[in-house]
N, C-alpha and C positions, 0 to 999 in steps of 0.2 A: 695803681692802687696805693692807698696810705698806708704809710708804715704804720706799725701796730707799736703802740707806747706805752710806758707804766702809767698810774696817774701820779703825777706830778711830787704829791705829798708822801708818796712811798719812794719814789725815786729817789728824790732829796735826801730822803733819812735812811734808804737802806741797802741800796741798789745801784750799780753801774750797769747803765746799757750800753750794750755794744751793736752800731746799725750796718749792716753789709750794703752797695748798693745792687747789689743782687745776691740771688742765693746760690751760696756756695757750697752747701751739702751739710747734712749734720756734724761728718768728725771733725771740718775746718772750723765750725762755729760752736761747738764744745771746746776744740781746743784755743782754741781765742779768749775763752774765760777759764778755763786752767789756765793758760801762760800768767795771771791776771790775781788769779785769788789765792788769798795769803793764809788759809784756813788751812786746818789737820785733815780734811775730809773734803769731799768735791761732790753735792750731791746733785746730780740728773734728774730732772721732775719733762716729763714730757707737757704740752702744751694744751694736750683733749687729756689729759687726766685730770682727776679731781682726789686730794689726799683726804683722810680723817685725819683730827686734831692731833695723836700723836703720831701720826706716821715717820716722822722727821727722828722723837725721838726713840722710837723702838729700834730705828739703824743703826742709831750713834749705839744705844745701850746693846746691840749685837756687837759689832765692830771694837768696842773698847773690853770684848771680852779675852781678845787674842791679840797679838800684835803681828800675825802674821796673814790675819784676815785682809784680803784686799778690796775686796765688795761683796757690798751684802744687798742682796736681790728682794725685791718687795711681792706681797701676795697681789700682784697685778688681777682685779674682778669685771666682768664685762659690764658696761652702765647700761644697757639694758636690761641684763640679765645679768645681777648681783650676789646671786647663789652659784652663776660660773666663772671659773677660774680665768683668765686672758692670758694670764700669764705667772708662773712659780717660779720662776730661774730658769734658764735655757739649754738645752744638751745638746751634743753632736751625735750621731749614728755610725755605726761602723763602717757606711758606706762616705762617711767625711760631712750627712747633710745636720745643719744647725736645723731645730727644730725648739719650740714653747712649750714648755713642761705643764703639762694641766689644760693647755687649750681646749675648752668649750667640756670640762669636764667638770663634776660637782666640787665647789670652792671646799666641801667639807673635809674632802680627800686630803687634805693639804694644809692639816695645823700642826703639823710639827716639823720643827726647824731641822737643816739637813746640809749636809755638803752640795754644793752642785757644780756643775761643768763651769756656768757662763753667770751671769748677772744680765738682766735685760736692761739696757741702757735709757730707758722709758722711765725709770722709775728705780732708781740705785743710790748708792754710796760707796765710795771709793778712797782708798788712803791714796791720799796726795805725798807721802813719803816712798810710797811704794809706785805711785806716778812717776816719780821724779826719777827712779829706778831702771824702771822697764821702759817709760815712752810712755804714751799717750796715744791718741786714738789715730789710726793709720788713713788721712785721707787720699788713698785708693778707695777705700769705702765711701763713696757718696754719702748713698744711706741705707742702713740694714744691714749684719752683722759685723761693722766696727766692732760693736761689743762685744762678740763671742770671738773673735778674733784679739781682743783685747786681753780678757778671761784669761784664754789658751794660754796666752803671753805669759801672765801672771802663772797660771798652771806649771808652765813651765821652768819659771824660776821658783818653783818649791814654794808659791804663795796660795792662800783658801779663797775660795772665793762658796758665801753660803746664802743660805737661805731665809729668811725672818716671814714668820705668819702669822707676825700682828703687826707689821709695819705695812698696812692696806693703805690700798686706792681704787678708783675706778676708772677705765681707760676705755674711750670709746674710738677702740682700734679705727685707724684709719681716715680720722677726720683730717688730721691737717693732710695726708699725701690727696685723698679725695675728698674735693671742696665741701662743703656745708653736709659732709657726711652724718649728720644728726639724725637722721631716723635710726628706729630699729632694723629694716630690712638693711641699707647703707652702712651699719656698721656691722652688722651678720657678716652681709659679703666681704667686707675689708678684711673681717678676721679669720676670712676662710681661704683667703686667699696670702693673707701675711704670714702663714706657716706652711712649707714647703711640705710638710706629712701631714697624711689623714688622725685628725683629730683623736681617734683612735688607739694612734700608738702614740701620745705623747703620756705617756706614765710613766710615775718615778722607779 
């Protein structure tokens, strides 16, 4: 299969690609552009998400409210279903399981900004001073909770990690792990199955 490319005139002026010749799991090839990027912030945009025009900057303008914010988690909305939520910021259960705050519930529930556990790695911003602190994404993680595992980290060293509910996207869970995941039924099931609890108890 052909590697997938920028096109050319964005490349040139704004972008360094980096090509694996296989795939090495998301925290190895995230962390490959941290080691790399010389910026205040390190933003994560997943590959089946689609942002609005300022999504980028309602993070920046969270994140420069604190200096101990370490990520700030985007109102992830499902692209089929754009009135539900995919994803708020991520939490753990007292039984240890990571679970998506809001999944498959009304995106209305969810306009006010908040502390949360985790950042969903899909669609974040993270200080690259506080990167450079704790570490960076732990590849034991292939893929799927690096980032709440990341979070904790940050948690841990007395860092925030919150929440923004105007820094939207839509994310059509599941496309890139299951191939040409584009229908509606196709990304139902991806998203019902990418969270380890019933959709139910993912409230804030």
């Amino acid at each position: 299969m052909r590697a997938w490319r920028l096109p050319a005139a964005i490349a040139a002026a704004t972008a360094t690609l980096i090509e694996n010749a296989e795939n090495t799991g998301f925290s190895h090839a995230v962390n490959q552009g941290i080691a790399i990027a010389k910026g205040e912030y390190m933003a994560l945009f997943n590959n089946d998400a689609f942002a609005e025009p300022t999504w980028l900057a309602e993070l920046l303008k969270t994140a420069e409210a604190d200096p101990k914010i370490f990520a700030v988690s985007s109102l992830m909305l499902r692209f089929y279903e754009p009135e539900l939520a995919d994803d708020a910021g991520d939490y753990v259960t007292i039984l240890g399981f990571a679970c998506k705050r809001g999944d498959g519930l009304k995106a209305s529930r969810y306009t006010k900004p908040c502390r949360v556990f985790s950042a969903c790695g899909g669609a974040a911003l993270y200080r690259k001073s506080i990167l450079d602190k704790i570490g960076v994404f732990d590849e034991l993680f292939f893929a799927y909770y690096e980032d709440v595992d990341l979070s904790w980290r940050a948690n841990n060293f007395g860092y925030k990690n919150v929440y923004c509910p105007t820094a939207r996207c839509r994310h059509i869970c599941g496309a890139t792990q299951v191939r040409c995941a584009t229908t509606r039924l196709r990304a139902s099931r991806a998203g019902a199955t990418a969270s380890c609890c019933p959709t139910r108890t993912s409230r804030c």
